[in-house]
C-alpha positions in Angstrom: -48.2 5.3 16.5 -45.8 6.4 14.5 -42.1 7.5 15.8 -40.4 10.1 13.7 -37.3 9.2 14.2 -36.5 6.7 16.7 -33.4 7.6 16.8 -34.3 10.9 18.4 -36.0 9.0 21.0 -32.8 6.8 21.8 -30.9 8.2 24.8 -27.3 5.5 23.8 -25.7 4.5 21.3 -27.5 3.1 18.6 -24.8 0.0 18.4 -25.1 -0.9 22.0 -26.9 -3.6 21.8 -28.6 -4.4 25.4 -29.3 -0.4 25.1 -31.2 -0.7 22.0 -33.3 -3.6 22.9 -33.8 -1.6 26.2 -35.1 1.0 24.5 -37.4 -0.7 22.3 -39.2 -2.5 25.4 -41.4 0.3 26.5 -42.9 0.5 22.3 -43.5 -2.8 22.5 -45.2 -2.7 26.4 -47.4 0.1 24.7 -48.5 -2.1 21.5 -49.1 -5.0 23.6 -51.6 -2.6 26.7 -53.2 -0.7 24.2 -53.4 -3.6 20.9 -52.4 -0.7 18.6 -49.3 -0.8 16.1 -46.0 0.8 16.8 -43.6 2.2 13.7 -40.4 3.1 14.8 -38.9 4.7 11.6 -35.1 4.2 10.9 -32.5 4.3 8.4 -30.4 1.9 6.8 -26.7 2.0 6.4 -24.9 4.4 3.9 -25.4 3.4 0.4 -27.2 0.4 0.9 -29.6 1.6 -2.1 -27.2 0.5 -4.6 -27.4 -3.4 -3.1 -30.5 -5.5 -3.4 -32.6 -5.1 0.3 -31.2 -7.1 3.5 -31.7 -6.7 7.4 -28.3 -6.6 8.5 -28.1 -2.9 6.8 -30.4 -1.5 9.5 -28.1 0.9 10.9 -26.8 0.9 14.3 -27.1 -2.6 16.4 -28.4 -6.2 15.4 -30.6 -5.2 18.6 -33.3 -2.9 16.6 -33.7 -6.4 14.1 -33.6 -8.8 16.9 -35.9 -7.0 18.8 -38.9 -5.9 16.3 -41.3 -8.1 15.0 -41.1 -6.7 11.5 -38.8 -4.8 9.3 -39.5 -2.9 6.2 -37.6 -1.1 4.1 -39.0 1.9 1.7 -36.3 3.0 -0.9 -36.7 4.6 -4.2 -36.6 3.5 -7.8 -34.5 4.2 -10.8 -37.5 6.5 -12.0 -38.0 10.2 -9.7 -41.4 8.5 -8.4 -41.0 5.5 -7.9 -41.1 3.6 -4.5 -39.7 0.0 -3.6 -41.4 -1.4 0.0 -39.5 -4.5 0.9 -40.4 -6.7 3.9 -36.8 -7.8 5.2 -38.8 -9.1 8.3 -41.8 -10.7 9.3 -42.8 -12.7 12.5 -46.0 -13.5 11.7 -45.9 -12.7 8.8 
């Protein structure tokens, strides 16, 4: 399942942190019943591509880290096509 953007999904504020993790429990209840993979996508803080890649610039509340399991980051690179996939989080990993 993908989630297009979570944000749209989130009925607070995206820095209230017992909101957001609140709001993440029912994605992870699915994943869990049904032992398919949730992707919440997000964004990152303002300007954040001109610093090297770092959790804390998940925007909105340390919540949306705390809570998931993994986070990624997909930015692009100095050339038009290039990508950059970082993994700034991985339980299990």
């Amino acid at each position: 399942i993908i989630v297009d953007s979570w944000s749209d999904t989130l009925k607070s504020s995206p820095n209230d942190f017992t909101a957001v993790r609140a709001a993440i429990e029912p994605w992870r209840q699915l994943s869990r019943n049904y032992g398919c993979t949730v992707v919440l996508l997000h964004h990152t803080t303002k300007n954040s591509d001109k610093v090297a890649p770092d959790k804390n610039r998940v925007n909105g509340s340390q919540g949306i880290e705390a809570k998931a399991r993994s986070v990624i980051e997909l930015r692009r690179g100095s050339n038009r096509d290039d990508r950059y996939l970082s993994i700034l989080k991985g339980n299990y990993a």
